[in-house]
N, CA, C and O atoms as CSV, one atom per row, in Angstrom:
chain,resi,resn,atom,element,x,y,z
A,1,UNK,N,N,0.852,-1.182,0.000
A,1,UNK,CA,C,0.000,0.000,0.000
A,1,UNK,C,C,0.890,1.234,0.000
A,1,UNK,O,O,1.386,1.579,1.072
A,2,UNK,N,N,1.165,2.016,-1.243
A,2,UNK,CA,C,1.898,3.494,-0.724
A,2,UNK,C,C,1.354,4.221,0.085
A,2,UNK,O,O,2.160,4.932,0.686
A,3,UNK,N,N,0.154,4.374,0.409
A,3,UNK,CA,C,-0.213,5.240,1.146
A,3,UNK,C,C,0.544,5.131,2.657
A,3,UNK,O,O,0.795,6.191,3.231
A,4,UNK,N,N,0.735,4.456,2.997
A,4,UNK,CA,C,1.049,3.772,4.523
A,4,UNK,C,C,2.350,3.624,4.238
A,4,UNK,O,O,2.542,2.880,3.277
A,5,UNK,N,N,3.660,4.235,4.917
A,5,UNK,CA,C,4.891,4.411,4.956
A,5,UNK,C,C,5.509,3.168,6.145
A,5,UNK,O,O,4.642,2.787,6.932
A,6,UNK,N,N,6.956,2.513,6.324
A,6,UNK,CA,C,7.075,1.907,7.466
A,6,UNK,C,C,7.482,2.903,8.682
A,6,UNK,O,O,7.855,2.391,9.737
A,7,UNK,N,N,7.450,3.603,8.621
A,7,UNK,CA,C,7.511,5.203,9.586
A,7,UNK,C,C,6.355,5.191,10.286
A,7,UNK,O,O,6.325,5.181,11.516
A,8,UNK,N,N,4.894,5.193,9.216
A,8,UNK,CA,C,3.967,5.535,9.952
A,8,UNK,C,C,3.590,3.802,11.063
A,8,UNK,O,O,3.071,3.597,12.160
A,9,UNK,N,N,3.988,3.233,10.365
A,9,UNK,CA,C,4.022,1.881,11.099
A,9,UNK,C,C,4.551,1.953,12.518
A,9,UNK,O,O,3.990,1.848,13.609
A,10,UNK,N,N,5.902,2.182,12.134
A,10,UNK,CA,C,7.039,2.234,13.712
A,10,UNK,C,C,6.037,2.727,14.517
A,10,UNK,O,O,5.607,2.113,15.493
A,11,UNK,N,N,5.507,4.182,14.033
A,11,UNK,CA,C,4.528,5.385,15.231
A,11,UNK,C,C,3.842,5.266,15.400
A,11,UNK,O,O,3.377,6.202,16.050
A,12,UNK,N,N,2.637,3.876,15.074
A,12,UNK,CA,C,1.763,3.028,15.512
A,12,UNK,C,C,1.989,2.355,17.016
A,12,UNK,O,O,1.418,2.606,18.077
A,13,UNK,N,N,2.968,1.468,16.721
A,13,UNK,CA,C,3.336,0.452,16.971
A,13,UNK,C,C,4.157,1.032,18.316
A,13,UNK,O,O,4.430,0.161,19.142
A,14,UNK,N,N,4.532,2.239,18.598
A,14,UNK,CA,C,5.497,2.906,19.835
A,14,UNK,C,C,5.211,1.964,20.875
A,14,UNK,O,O,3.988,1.862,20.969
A,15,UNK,N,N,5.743,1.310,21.609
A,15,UNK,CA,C,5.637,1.002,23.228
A,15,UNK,C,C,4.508,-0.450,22.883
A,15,UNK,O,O,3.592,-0.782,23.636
A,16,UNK,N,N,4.875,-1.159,21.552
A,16,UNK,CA,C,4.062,-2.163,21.721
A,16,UNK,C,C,4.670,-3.499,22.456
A,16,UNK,O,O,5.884,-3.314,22.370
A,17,UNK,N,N,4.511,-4.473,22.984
A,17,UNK,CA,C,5.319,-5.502,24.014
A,17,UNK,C,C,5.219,-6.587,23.107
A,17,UNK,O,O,4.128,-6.907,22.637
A,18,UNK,N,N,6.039,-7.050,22.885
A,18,UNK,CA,C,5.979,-8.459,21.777
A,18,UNK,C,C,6.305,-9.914,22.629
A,18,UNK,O,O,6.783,-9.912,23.763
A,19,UNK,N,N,5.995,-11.016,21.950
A,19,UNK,CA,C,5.093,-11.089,21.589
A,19,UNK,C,C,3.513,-10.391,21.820
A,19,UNK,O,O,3.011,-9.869,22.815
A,20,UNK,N,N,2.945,-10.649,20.335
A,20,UNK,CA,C,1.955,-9.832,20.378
A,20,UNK,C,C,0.738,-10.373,19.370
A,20,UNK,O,O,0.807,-10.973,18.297
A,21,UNK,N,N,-0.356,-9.933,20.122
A,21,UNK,CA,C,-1.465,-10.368,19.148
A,21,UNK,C,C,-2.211,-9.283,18.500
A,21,UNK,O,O,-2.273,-8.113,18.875
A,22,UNK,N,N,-2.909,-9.958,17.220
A,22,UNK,CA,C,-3.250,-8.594,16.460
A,22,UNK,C,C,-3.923,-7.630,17.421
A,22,UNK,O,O,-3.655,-6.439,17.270
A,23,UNK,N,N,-4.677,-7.947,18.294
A,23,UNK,CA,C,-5.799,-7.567,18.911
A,23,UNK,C,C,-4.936,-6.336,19.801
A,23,UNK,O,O,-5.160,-5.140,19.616
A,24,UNK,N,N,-4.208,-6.702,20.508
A,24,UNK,CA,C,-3.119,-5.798,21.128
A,24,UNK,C,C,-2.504,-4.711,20.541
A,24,UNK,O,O,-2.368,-3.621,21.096
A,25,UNK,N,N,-1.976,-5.101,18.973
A,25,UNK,CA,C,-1.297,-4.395,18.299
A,25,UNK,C,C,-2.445,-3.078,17.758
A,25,UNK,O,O,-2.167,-1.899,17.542
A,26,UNK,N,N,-3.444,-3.597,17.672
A,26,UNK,CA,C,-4.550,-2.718,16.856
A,26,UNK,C,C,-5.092,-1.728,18.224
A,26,UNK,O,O,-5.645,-0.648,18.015
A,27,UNK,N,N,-4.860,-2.236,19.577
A,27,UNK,CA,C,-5.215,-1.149,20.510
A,27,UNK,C,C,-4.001,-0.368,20.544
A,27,UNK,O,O,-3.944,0.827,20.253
A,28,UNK,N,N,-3.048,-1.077,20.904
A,28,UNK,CA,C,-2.038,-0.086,20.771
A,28,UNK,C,C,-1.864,1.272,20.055
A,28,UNK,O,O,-1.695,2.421,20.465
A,29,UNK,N,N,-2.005,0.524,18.424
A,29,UNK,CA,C,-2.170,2.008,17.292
A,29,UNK,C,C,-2.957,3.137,17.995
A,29,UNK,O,O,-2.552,4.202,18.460
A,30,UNK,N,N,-4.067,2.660,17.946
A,30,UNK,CA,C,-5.153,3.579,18.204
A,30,UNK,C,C,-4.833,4.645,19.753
A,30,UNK,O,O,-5.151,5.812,19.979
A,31,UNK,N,N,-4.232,3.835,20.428
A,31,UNK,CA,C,-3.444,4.694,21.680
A,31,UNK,C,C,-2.584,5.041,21.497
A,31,UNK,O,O,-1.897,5.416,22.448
A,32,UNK,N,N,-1.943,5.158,19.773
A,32,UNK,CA,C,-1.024,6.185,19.749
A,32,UNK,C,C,-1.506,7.288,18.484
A,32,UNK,O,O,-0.826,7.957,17.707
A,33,UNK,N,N,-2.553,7.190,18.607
A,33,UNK,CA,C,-3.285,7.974,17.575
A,33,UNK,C,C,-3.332,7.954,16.101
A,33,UNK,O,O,-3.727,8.872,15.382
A,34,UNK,N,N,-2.609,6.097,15.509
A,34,UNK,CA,C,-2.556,6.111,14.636
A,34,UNK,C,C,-4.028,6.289,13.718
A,34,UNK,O,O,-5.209,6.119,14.020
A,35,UNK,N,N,-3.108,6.855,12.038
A,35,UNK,CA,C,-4.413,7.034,11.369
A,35,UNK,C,C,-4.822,5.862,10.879
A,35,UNK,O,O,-4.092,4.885,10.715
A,36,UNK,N,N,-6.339,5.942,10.560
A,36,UNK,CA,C,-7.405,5.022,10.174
A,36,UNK,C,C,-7.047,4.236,9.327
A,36,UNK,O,O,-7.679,3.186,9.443
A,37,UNK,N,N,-6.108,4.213,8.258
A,37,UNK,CA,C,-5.492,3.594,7.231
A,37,UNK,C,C,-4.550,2.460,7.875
A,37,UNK,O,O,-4.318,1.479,7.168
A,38,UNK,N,N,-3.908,2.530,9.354
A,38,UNK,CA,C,-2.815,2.036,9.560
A,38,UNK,C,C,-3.857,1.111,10.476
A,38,UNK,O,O,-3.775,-0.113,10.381
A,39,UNK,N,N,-4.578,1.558,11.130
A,39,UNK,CA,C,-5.468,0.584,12.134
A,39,UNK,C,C,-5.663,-0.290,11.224
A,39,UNK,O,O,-4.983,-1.302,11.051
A,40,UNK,N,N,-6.761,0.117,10.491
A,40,UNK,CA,C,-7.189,-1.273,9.530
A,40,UNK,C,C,-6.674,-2.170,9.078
A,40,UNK,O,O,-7.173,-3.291,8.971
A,41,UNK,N,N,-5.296,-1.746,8.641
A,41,UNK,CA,C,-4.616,-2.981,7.643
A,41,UNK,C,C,-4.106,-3.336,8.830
A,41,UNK,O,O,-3.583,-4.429,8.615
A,42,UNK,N,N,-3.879,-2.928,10.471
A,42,UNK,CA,C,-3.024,-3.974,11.294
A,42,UNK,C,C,-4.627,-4.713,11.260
A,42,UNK,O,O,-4.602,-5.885,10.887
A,43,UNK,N,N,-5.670,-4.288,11.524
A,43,UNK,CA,C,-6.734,-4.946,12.008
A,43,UNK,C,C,-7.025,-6.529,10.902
A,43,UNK,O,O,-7.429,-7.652,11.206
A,44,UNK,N,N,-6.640,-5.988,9.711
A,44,UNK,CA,C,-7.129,-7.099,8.337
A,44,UNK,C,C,-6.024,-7.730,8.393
A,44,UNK,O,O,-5.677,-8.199,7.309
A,45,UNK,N,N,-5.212,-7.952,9.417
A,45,UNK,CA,C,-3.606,-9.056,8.897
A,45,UNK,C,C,-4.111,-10.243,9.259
A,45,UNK,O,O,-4.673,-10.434,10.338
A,46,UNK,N,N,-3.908,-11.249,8.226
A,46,UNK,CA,C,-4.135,-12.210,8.250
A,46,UNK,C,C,-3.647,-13.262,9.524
A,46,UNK,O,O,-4.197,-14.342,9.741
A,47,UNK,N,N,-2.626,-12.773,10.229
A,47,UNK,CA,C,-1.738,-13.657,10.980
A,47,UNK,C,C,-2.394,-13.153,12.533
A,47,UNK,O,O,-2.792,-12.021,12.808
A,48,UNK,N,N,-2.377,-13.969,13.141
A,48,UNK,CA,C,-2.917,-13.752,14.702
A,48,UNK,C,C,-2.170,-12.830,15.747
A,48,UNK,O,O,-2.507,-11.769,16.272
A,49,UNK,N,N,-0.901,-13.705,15.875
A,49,UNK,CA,C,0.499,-13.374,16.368
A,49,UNK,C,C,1.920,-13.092,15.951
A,49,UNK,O,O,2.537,-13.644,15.040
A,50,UNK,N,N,2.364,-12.090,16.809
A,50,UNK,CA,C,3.532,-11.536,16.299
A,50,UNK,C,C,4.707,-11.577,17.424
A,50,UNK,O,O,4.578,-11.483,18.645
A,51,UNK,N,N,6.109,-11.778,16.510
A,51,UNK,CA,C,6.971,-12.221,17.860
A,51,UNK,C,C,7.650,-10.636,17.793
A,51,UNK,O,O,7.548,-10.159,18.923
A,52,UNK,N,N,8.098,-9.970,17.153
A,52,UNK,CA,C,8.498,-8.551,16.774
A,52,UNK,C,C,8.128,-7.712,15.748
A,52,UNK,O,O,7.208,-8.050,15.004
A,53,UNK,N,N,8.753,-6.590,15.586
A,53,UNK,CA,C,7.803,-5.408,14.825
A,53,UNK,C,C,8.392,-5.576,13.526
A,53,UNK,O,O,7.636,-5.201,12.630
A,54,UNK,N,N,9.565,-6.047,13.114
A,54,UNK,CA,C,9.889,-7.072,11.920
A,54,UNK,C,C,8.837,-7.843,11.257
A,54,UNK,O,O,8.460,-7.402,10.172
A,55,UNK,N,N,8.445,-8.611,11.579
A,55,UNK,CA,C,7.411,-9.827,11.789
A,55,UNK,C,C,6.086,-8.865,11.437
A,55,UNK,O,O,5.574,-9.118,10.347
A,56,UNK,N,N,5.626,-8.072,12.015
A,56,UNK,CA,C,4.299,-7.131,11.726
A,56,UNK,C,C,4.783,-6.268,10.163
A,56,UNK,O,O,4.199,-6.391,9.086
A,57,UNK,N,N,5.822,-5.530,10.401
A,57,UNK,CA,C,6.118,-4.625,9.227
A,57,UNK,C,C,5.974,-6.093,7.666
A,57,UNK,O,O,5.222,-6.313,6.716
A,58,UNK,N,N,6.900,-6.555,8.128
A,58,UNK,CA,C,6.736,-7.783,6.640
A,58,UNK,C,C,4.880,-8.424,6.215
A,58,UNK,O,O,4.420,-8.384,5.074
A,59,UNK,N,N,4.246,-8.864,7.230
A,59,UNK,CA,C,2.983,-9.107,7.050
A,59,UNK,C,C,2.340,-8.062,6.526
A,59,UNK,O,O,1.437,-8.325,5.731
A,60,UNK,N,N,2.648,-6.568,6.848
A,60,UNK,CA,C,1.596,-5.788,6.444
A,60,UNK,C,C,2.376,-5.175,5.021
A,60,UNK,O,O,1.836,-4.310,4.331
A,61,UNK,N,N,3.539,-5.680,4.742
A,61,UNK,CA,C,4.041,-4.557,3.251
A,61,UNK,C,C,3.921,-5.670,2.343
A,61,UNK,O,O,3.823,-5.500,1.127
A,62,UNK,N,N,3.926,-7.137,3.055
A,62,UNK,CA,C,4.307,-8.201,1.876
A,62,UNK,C,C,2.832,-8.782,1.836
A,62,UNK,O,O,2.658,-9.961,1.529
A,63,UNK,N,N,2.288,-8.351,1.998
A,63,UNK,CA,C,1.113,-9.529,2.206
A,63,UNK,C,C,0.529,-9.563,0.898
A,63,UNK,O,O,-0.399,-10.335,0.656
């Protein structure tokens, strides 16, 4: 997705604790005020769990 940078990802993702589940990761964003574009696609990742922000960034650019 160009719209969605891995920048805006990192500033999602600030102070997230890994392992991690989507469900976590998608509150997280939102408690860091990510925008609506970045919630969703963490919200639509196919994968449940995540062991680091490696692991999230690749699911959401490669998917």
């Amino acid at each position: 997705m160009a719209d969605l940078s891995p920048i805006d990802l990192q500033k999602a993702l600030r102070g997230a604790d890994y392992p991690a589940d989507k469900k976590s990761l998608v509150d997280c964003a939102r408690k860091n005020k990510a925008d609506d574009k970045v919630v969703s696609r963490l919200d639509g990742l196919k994968k449940d769990s995540f062991d680091g922000p490696n692991e999230v960034q690749k699911a959401v650019f490669d998917h």
